[in-house]
DRENDO-1510 file (C-alpha; in Angstrom, 1 decimal, always signed):
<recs>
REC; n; res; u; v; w
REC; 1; UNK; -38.0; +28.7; +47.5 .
REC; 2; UNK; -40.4; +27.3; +44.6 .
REC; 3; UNK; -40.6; +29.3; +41.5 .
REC; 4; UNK; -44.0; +29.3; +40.5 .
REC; 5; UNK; -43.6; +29.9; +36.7 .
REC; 6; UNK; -41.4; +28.6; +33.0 .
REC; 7; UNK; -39.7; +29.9; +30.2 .
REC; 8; UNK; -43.1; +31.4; +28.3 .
REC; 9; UNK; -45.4; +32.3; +31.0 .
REC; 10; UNK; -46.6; +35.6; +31.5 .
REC; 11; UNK; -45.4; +37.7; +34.9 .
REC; 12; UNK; -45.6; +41.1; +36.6 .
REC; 13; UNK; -43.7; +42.3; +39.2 .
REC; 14; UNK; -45.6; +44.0; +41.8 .
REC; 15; UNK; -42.9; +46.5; +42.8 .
REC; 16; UNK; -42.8; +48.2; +39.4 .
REC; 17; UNK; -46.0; +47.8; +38.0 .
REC; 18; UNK; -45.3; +50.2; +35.0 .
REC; 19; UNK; -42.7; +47.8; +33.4 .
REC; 20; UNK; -45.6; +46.2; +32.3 .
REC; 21; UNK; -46.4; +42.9; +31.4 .
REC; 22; UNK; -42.9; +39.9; +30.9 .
REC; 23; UNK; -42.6; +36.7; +29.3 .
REC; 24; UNK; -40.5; +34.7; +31.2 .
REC; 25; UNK; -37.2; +33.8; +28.8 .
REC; 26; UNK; -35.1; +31.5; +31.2 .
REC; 27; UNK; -34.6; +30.5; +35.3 .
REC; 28; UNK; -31.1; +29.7; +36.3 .
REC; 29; UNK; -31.2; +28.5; +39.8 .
REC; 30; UNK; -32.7; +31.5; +41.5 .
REC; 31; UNK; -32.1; +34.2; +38.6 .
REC; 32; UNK; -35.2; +34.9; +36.5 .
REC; 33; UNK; -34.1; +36.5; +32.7 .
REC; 34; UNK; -38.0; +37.8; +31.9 .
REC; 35; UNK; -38.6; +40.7; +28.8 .
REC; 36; UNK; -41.2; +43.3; +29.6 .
REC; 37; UNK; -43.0; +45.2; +27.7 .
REC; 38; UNK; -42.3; +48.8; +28.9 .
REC; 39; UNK; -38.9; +48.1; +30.6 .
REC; 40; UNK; -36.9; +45.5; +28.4 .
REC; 41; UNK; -34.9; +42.1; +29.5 .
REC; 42; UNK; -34.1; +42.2; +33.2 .
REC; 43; UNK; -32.5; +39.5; +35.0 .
REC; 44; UNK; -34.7; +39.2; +38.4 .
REC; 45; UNK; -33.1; +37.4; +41.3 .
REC; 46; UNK; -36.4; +35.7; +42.6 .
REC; 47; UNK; -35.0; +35.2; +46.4 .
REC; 48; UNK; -35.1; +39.0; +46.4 .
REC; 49; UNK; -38.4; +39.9; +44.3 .
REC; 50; UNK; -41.3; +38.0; +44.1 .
REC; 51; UNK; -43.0; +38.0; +40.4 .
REC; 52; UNK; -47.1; +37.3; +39.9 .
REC; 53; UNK; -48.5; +35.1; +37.4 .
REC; 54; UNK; -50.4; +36.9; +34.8 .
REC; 55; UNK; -53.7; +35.4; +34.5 .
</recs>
């Protein structure tokens, strides 16, 4: 799998749209650590969930 984003770009993640919009803080082999807005730091393993660009 390619992830499509870097530390400081700006993601979404379509399953659970009201945690708003994340910076992306760090990618550790498959583990995205991203801070949203309306939910806080989560660590998202992106094998499992698949996180949008914001444009």
């Amino acid at each position: 799998m390619i992830v499509e984003y870097e530390p400081g770009d700006k993601v979404v993640n379509p399953s659970n749209k009201d945690w708003g919009i994340g910076q992306v803080q760090s990618i550790i082999k498959y583990k995205a650590t991203v801070n949203f807005e309306n939910a806080g730091k989560k660590v998202i393993d992106t094998r499992n969930v698949e996180l949008k660009k914001y444009k």
